[in-house]
Biotite code that builds the C-alpha atoms (Angstrom):
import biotite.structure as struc

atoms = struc.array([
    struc.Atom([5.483, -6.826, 2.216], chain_id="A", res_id=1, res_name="UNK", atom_name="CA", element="C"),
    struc.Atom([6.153, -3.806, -0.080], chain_id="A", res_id=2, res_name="UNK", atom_name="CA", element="C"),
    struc.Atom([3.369, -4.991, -2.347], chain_id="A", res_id=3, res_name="UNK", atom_name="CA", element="C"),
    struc.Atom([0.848, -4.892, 0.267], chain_id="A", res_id=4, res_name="UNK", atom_name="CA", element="C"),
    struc.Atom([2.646, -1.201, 1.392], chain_id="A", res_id=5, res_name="UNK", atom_name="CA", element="C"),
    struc.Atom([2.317, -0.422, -2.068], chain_id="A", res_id=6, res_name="UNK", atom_name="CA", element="C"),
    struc.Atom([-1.277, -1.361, -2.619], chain_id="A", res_id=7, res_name="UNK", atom_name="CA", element="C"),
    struc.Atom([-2.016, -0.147, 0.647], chain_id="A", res_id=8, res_name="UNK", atom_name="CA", element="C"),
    struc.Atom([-0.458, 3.641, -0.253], chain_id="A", res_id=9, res_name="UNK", atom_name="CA", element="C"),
    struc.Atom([-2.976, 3.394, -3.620], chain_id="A", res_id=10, res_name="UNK", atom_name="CA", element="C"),
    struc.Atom([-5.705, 2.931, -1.234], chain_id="A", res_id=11, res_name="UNK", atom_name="CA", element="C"),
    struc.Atom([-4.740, 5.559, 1.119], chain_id="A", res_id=12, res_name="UNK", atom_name="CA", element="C"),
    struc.Atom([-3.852, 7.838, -1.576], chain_id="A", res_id=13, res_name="UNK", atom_name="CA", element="C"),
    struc.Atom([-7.459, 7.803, -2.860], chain_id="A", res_id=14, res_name="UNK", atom_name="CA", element="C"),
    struc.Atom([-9.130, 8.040, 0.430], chain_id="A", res_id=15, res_name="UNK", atom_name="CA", element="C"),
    struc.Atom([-7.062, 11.179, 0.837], chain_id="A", res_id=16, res_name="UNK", atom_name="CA", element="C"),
    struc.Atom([-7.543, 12.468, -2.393], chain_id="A", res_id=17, res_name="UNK", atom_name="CA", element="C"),
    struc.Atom([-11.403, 12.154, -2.007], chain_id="A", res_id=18, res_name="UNK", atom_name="CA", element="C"),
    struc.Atom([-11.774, 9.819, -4.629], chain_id="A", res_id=19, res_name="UNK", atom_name="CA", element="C"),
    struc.Atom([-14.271, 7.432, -2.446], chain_id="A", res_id=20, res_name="UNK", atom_name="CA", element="C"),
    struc.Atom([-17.807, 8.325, -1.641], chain_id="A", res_id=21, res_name="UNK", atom_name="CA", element="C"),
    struc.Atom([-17.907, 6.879, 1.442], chain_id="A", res_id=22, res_name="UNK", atom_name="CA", element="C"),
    struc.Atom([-18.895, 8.552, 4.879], chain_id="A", res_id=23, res_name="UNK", atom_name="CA", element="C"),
    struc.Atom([-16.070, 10.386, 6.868], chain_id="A", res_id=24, res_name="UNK", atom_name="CA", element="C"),
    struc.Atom([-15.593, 7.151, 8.937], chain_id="A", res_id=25, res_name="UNK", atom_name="CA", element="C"),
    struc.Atom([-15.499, 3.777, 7.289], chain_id="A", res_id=26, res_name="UNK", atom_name="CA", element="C"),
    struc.Atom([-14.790, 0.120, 7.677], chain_id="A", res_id=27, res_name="UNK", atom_name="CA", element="C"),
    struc.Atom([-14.466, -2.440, 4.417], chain_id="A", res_id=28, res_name="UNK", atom_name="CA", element="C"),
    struc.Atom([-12.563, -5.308, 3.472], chain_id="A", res_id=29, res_name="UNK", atom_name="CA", element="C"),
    struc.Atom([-9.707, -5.804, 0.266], chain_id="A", res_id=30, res_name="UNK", atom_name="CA", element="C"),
    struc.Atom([-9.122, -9.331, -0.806], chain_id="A", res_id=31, res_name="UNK", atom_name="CA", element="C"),
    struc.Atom([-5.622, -9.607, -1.821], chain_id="A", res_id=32, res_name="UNK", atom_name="CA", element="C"),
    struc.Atom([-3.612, -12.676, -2.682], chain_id="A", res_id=33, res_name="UNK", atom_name="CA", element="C"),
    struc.Atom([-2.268, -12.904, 0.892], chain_id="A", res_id=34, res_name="UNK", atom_name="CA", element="C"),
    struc.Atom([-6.140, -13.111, 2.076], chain_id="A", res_id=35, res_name="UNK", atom_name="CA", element="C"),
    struc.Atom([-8.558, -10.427, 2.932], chain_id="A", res_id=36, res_name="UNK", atom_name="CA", element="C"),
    struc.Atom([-7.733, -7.024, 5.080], chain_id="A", res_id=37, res_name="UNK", atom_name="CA", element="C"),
    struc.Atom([-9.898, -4.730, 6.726], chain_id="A", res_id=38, res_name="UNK", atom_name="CA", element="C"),
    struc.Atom([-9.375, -1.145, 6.004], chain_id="A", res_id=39, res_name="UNK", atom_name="CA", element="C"),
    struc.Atom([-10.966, 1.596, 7.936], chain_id="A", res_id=40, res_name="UNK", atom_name="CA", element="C"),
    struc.Atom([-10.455, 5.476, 7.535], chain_id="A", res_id=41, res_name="UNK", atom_name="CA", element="C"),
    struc.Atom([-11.734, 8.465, 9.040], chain_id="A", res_id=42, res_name="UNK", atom_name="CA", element="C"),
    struc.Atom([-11.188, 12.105, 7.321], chain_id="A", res_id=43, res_name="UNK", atom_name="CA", element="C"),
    struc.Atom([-12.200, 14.640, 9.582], chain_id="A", res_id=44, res_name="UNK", atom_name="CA", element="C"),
    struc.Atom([-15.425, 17.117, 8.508], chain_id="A", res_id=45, res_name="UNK", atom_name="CA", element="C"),
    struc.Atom([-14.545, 19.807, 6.557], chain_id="A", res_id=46, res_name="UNK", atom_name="CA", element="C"),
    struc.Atom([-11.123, 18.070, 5.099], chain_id="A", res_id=47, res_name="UNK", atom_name="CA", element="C"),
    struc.Atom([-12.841, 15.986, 2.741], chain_id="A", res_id=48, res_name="UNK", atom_name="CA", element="C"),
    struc.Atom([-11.893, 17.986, 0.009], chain_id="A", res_id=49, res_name="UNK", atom_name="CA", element="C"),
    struc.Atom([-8.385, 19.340, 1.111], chain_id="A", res_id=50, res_name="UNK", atom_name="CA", element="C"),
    struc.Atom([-5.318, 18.036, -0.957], chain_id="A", res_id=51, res_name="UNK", atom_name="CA", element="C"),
    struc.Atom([-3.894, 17.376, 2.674], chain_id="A", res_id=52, res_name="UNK", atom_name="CA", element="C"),
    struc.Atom([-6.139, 16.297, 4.801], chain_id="A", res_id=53, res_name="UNK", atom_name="CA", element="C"),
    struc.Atom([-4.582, 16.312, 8.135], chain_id="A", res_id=54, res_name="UNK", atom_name="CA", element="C"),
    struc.Atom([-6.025, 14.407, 10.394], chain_id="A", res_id=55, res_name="UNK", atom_name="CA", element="C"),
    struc.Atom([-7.092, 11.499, 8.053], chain_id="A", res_id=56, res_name="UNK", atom_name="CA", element="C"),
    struc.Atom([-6.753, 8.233, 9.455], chain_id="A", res_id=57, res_name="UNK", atom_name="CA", element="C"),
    struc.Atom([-6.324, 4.808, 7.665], chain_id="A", res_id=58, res_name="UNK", atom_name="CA", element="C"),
    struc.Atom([-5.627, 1.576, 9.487], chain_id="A", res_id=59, res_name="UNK", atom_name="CA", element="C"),
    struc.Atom([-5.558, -2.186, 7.523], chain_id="A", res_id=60, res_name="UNK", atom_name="CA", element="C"),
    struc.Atom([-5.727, -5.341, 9.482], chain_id="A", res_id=61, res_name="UNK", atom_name="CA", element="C"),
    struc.Atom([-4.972, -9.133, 8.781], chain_id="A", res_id=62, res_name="UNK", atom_name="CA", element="C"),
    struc.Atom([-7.560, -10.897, 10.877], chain_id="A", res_id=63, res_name="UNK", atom_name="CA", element="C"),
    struc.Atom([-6.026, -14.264, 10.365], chain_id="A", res_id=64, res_name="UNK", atom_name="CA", element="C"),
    struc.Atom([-2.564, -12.909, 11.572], chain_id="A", res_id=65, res_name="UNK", atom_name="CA", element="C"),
    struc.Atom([-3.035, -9.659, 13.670], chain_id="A", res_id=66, res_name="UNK", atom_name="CA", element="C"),
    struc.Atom([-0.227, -7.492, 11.506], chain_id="A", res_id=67, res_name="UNK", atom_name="CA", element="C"),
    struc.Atom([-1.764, -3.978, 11.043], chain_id="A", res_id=68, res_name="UNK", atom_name="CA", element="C"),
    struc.Atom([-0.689, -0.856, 9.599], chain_id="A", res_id=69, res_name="UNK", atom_name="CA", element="C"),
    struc.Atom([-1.674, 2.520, 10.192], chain_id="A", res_id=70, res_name="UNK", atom_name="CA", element="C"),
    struc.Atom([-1.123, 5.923, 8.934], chain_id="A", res_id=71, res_name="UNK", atom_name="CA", element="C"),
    struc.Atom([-1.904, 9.522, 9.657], chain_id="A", res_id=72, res_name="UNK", atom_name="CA", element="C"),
    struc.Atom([-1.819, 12.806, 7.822], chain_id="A", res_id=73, res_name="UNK", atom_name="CA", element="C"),
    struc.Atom([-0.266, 15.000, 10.150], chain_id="A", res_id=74, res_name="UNK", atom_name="CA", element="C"),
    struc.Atom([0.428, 18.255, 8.319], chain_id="A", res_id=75, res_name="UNK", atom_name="CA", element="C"),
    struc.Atom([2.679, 19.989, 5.753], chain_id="A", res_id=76, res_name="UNK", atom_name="CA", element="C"),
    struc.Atom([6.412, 20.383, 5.168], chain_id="A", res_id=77, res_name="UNK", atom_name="CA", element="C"),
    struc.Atom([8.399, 22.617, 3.087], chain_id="A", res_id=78, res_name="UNK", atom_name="CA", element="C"),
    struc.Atom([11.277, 20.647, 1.513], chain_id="A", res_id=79, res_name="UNK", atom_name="CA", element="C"),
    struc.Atom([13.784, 21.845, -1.297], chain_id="A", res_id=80, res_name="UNK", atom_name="CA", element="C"),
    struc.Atom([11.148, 24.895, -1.192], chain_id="A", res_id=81, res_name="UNK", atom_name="CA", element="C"),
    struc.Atom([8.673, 22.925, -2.142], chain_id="A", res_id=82, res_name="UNK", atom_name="CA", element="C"),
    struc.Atom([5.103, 22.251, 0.138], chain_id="A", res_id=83, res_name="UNK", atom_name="CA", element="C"),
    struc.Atom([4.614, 18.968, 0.822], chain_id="A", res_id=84, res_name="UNK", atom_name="CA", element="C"),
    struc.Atom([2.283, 16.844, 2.749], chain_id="A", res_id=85, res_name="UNK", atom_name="CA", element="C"),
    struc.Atom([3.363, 14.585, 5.174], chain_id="A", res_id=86, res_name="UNK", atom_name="CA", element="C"),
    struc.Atom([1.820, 11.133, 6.629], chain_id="A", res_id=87, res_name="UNK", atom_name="CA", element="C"),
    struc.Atom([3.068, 8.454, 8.945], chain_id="A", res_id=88, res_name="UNK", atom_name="CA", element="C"),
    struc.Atom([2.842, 5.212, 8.581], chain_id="A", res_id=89, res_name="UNK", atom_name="CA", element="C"),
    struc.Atom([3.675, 2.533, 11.338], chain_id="A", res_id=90, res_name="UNK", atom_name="CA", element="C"),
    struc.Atom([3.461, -1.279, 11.061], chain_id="A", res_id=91, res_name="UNK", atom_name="CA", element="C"),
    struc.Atom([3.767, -4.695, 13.480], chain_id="A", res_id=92, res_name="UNK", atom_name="CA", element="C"),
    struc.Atom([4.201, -6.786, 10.951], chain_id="A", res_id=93, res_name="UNK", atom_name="CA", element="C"),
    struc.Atom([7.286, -9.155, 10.710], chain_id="A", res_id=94, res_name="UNK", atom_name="CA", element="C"),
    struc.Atom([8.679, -7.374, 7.645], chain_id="A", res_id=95, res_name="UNK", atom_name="CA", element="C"),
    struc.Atom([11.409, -5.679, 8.292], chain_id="A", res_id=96, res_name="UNK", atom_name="CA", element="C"),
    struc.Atom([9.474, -2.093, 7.929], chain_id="A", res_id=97, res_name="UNK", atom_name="CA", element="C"),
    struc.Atom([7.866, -0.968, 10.647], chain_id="A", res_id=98, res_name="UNK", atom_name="CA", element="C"),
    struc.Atom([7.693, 2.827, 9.911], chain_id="A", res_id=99, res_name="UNK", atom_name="CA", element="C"),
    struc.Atom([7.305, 5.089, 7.136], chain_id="A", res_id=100, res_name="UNK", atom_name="CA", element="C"),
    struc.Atom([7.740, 8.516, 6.346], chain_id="A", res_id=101, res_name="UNK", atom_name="CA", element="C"),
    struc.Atom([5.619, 9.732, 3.413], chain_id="A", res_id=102, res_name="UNK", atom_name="CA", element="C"),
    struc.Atom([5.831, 13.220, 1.673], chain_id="A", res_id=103, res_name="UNK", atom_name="CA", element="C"),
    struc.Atom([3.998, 14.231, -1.142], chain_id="A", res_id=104, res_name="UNK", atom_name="CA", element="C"),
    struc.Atom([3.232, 17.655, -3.410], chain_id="A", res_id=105, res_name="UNK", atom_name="CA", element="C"),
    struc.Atom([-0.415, 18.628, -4.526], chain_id="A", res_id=106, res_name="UNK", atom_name="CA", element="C"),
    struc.Atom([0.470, 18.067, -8.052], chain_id="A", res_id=107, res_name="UNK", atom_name="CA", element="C"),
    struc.Atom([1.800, 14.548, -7.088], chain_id="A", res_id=108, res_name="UNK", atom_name="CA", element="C"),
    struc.Atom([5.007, 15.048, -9.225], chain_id="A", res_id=109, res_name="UNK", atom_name="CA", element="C"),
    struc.Atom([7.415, 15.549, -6.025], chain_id="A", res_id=110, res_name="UNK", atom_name="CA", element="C"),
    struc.Atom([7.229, 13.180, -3.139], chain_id="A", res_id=111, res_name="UNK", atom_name="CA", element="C"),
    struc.Atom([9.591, 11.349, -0.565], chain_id="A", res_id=112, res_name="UNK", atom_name="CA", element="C"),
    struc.Atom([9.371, 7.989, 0.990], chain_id="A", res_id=113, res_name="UNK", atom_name="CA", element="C"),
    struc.Atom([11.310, 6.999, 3.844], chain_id="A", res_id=114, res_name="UNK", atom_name="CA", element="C"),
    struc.Atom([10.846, 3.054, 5.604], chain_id="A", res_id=115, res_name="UNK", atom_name="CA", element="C"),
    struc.Atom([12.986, 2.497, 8.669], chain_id="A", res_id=116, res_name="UNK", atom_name="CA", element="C"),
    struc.Atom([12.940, -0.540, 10.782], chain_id="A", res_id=117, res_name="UNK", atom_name="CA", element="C"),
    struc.Atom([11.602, -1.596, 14.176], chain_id="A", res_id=118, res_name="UNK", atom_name="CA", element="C"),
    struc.Atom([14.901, 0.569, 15.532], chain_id="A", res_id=119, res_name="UNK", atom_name="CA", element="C"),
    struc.Atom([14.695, 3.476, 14.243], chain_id="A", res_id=120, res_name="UNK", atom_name="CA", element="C"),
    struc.Atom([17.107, 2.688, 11.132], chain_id="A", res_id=121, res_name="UNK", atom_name="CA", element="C"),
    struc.Atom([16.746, 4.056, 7.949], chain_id="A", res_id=122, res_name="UNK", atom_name="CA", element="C"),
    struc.Atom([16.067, 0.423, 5.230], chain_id="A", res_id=123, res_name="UNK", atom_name="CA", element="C"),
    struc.Atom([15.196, 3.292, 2.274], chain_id="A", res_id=124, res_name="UNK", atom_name="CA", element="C"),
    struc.Atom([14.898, 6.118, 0.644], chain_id="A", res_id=125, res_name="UNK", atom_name="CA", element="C"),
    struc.Atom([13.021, 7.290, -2.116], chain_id="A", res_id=126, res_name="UNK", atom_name="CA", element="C"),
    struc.Atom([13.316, 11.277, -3.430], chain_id="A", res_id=127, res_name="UNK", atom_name="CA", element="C"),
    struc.Atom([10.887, 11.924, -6.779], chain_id="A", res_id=128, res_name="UNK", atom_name="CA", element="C"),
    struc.Atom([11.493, 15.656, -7.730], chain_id="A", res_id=129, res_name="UNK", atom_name="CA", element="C"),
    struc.Atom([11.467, 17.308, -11.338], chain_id="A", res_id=130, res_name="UNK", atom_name="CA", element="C"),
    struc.Atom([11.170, 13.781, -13.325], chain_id="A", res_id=131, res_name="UNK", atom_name="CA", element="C"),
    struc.Atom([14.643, 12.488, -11.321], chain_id="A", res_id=132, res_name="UNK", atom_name="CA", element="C"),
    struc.Atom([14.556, 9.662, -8.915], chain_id="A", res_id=133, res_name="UNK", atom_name="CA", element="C"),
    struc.Atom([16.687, 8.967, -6.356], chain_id="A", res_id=134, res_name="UNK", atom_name="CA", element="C"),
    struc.Atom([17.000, 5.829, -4.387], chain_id="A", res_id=135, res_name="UNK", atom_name="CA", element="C"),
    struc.Atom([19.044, 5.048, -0.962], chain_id="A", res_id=136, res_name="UNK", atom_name="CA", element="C"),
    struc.Atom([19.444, 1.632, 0.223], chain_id="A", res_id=137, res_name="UNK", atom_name="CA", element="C"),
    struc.Atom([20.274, 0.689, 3.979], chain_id="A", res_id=138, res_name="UNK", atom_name="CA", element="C"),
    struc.Atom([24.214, 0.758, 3.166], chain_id="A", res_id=139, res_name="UNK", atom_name="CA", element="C"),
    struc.Atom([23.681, 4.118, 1.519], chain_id="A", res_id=140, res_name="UNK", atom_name="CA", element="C"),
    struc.Atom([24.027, 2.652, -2.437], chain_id="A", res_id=141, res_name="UNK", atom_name="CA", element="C"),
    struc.Atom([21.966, 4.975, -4.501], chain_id="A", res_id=142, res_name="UNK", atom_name="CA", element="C"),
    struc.Atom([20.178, 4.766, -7.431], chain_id="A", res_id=143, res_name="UNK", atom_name="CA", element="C"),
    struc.Atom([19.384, 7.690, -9.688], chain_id="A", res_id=144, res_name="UNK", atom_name="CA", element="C"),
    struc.Atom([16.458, 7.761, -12.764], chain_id="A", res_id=145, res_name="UNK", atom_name="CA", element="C"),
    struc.Atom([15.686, 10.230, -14.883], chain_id="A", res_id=146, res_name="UNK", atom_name="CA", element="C"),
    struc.Atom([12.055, 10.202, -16.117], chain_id="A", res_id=147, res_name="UNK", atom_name="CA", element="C"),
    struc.Atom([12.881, 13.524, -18.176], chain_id="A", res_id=148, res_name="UNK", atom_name="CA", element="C"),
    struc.Atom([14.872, 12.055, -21.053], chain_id="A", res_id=149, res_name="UNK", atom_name="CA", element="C"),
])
């Protein structure tokens, strides 16, 4: 499941970041290894061109199974003192991430994931800020990179 969360974040990513010519409401299909998945966004007039769009929908269904996701821009955030934008993304699939938190900077080079579970619980984190990575597993092990060196 977190390769189709990843793929589906590319996607999203572009759609937010205007890189599709498509008009502000749209339906297509993505044939992935697991079988094909409709995707269909909206970005509201006049955000088309915003770094955060708010209001930008994105929803991706599995017709053979029914599992959907779907996230919304909902605004920004200022965290560490930097601005970030913030989606949501929630899920029914049977993986065991059913929400996620995502935060990212207009520059791309800070951003913040966070998946919990159908309970509320926090399954991960993931902090990107000045080149250093920081991840937090379920039972709170963490793993630190450093892209700078």
């Amino acid at each position: 499941m977190l390769k189709k969360v990843i793929i589906l974040l590319i996607l999203f990513a572009l759609v937010t970041a205007g890189c599709t010519e498509k008009d502000p409401t749209t339906t297509t299909t993505v044939s992935t290894s697991d079988g094909d998945v409709d995707i269909e966004y909206n970005i509201p007039e006049g955000t088309k061109d915003e770094w955060c769009p708010v209001g930008t929908t994105w929803q991706a269904t599995n017709p053979q199974t029914g599992e959907m996701a779907s996230m919304k821009v909902t605004g920004t955030e200022t965290v560490d003192g930097v601005i970030l934008c913030r989606a949501v993304m929630d899920s029914n699939t049977a993986d065991e991430i059913a929400k996620m938190d995502y935060l990212w900077s207009e520059d791309g080079e800070t951003f913040k994931w966070t998946y919990y579970d159908a309970a509320g619980k926090v399954v991960s984190i993931i902090n990107m800020k000045d080149g250093k990575m920081v991840m937090t597993d379920e039972e709170g092990n963490v793993m630190e990179f450093d892209w700078t060196k």
